[in-house]
C-alpha positions as CSV (number, residue, x, y, z in Angstrom):
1,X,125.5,67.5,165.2
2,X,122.5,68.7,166.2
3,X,119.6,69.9,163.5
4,X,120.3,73.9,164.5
5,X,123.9,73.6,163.7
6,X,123.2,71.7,160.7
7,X,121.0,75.0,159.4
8,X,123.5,77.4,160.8
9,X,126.8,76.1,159.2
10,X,124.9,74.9,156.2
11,X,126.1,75.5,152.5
12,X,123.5,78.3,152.5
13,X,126.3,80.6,154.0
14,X,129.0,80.7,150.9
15,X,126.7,82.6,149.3
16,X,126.7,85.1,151.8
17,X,129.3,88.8,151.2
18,X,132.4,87.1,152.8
19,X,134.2,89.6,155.6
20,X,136.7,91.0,153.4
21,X,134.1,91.6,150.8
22,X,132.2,93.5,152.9
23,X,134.8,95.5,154.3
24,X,136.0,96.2,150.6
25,X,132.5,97.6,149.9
26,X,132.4,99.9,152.7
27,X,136.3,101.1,152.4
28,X,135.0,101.9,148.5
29,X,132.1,103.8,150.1
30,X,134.3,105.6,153.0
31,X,136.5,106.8,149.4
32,X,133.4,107.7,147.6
33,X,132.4,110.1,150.5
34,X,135.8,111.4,150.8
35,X,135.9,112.8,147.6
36,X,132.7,114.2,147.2
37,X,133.4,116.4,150.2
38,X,137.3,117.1,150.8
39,X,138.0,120.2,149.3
40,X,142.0,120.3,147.9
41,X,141.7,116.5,146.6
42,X,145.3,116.6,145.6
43,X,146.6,117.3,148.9
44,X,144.6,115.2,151.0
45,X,145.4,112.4,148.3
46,X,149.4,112.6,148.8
47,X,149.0,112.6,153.0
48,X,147.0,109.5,152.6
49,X,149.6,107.9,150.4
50,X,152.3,109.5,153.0
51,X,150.0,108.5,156.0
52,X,149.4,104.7,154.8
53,X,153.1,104.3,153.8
54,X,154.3,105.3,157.3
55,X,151.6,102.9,158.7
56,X,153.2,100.2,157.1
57,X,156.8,101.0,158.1
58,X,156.3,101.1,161.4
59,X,154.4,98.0,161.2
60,X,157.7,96.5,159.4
61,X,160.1,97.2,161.9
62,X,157.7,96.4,164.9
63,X,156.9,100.1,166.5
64,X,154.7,98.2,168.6
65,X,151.1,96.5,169.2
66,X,149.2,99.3,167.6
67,X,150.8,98.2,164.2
68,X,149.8,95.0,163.8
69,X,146.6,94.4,164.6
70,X,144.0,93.9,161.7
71,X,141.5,96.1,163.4
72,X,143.7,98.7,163.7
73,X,144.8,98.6,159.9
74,X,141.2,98.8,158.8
75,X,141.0,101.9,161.0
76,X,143.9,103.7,160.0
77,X,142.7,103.3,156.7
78,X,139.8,104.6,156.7
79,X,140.8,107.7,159.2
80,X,143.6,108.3,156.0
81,X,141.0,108.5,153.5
82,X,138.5,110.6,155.4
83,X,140.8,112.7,157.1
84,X,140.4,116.1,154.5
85,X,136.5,115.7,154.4
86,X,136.7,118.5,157.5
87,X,138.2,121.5,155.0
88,X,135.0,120.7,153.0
89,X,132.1,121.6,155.7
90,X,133.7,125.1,155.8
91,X,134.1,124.9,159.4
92,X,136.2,127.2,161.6
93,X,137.2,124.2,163.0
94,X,137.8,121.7,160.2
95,X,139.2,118.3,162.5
96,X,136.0,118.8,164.9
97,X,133.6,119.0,162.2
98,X,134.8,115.9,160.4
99,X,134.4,114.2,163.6
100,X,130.4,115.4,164.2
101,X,129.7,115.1,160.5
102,X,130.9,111.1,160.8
103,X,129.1,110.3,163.9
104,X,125.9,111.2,161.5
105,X,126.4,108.7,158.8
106,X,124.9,105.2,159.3
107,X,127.3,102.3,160.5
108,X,129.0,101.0,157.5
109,X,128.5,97.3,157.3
110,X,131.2,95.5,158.7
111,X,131.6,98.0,161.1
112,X,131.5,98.0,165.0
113,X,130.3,101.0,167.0
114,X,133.8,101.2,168.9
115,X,135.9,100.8,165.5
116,X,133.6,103.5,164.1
117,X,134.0,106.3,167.2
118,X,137.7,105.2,166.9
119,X,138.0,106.9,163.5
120,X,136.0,109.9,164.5
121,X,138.5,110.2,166.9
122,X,141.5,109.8,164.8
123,X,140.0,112.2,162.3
124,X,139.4,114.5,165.4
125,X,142.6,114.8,166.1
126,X,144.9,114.3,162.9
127,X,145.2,118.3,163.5
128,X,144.9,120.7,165.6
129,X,145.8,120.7,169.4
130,X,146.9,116.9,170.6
131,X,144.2,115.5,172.8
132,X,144.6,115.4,176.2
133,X,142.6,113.5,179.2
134,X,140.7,116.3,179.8
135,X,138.7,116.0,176.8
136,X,135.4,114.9,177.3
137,X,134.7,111.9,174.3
138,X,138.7,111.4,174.5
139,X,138.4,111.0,178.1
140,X,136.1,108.2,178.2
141,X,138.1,106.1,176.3
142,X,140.2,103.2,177.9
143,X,143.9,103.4,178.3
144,X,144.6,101.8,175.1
145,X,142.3,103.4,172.9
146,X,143.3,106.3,173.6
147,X,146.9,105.2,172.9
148,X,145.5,103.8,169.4
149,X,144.0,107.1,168.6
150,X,147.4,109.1,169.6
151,X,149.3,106.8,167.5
152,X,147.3,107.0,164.5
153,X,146.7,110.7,164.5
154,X,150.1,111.1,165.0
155,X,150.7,108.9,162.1
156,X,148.5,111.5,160.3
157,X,150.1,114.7,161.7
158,X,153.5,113.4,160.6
159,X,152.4,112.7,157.0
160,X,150.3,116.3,156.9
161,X,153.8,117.7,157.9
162,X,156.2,115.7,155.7
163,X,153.9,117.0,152.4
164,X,154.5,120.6,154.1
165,X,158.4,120.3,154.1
166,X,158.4,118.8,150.5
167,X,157.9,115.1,150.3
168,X,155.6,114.6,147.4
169,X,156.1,110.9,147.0
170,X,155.8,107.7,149.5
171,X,157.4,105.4,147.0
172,X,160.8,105.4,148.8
173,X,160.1,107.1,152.2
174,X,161.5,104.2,154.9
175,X,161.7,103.3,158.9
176,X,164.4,102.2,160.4
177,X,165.2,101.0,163.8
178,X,168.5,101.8,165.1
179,X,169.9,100.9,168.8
180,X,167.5,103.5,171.0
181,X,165.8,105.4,168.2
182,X,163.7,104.8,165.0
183,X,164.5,106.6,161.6
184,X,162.2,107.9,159.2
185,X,163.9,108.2,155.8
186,X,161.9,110.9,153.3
187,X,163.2,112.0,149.6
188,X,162.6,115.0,149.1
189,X,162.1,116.7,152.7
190,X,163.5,120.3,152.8
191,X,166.6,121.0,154.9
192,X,165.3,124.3,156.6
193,X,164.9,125.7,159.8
194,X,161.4,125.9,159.4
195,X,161.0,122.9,157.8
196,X,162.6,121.3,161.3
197,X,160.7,123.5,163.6
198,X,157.3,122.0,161.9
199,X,158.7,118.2,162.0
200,X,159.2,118.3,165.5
201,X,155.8,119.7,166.1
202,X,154.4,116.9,163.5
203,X,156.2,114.0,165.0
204,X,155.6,115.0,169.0
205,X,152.4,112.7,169.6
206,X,153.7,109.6,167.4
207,X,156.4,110.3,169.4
208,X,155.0,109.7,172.6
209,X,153.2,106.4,171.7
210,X,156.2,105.1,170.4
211,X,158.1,105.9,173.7
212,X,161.4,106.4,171.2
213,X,162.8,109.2,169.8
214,X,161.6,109.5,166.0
215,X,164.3,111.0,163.8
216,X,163.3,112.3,160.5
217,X,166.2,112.7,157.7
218,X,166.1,113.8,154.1
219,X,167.2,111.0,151.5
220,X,170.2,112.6,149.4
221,X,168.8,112.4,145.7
222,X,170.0,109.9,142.9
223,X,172.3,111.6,140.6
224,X,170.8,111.9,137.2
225,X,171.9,109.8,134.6
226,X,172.8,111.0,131.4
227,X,171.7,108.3,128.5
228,X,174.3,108.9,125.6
229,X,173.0,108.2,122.1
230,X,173.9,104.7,120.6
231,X,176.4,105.0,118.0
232,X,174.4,104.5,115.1
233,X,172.2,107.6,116.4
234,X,175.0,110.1,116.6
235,X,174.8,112.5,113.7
236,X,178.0,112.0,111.2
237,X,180.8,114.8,111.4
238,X,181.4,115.2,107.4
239,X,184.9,116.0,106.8
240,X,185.5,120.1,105.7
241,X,185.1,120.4,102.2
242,X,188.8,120.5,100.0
243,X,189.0,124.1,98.1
């Protein structure tokens, strides 16, 4: 081994940030930033969980390459926390502003300049109108980039919606892959009219990505239990008093 590879692989490197160190640090930076400009925390905090929990589903059941990747995940992380900042730059156009106010901040370390314009552009488009070839920074992205940012804004839309129509929790939300279809299984999603005419909107460009019709159903809730008291907690029925 020759003197240069000696120095370069010496023991001098394990006290160097390791990878996922440094990609904790900056996901704990991304947060930080999140919250000091997303106005309606609480909101923006229950799409994430939705958002992140869908993710993973659909990485479960194998809805395709653009679930399983690593650099993806990392992506789709970040793109679920930063998503809201947009409502907090009191823009007329909160998804656009995110977008320009992100392409401002400095690389975060561990950080490539394509995995950063990535999230811009999932943040970009996590609302509003669905992105089309047309558009310019959109445009001049390669075929599957641009899938990659389709499927994780649409990832995003369908959690923004699925808060909208009542889903408060992702503990128990599901996918499930049936013969030519995949099933997302929500508790607590509203059976309405409206509540349907906004799911099909939310779920139209994870849709197309996924190249499967996406079915979204309610989860019939739990009856509740009622806990009877233990018998040595159950007040004593006196007998009536004799005249």
């Amino acid at each position: 081994e020759s003197p240069e590879a000696v120095v370069l692989n010496g023991p001098w490197k394990e006290g160097l940030p390791q990878t996922n160190q440094l990609e904790s640090a900056a996901m704990a930076r991304l947060r930080a930033t999140a919250r000091a400009i997303e106005a309606g925390h609480g909101k923006a905090a229950q799409v994430t969980r939705l958002a992140l929990r869908l993710y993973g589903e659909l990485r479960r059941v194998r809805g395709g390459k653009l679930f399983s990747g690593k650099r993806l995940q990392k992506v789709m992380r970040a793109a679920a926390r930063l998503h809201g900042i947009g409502t907090g730059l009191r823009a007329k156009s909160p998804e656009k502003a995110a977008r320009k106010f992100l392409r401002k901040l400095p690389l975060p370390v561990g950080w490539s300049e394509a995995e950063w314009d990535l999230l811009g552009m999932v943040v970009r488009y996590h609302r509003g109108a669905e992105p089309k070839a047309k558009d310019k920074a959109f445009g001049r992205l390669t075929k599957e980039e641009q899938q990659a940012v389709c499927g994780m804004a649409g990832v995003l839309r369908l959690a923004r919606v699925l808060r909208k129509c009542g889903v408060e929790s992702s503990k128990d939300l599901r996918v499930e892959r049936s013969v030519d279809a995949l099933i997302v299984r929500a508790p607590g999603l509203e059976d309405s009219e409206a509540a349907a005419a906004r799911l099909a909107a939310g779920k139209h460009l994870l849709e197309t990505v996924l190249e499967l019709p996406l079915i979204v159903q309610t989860v019939p809730g739990l009856p509740k239990i009622v806990e009877l008291p233990r018998a040595e907690e159950r007040t004593p029925i006196t007998a009536a008093a004799s005249d």
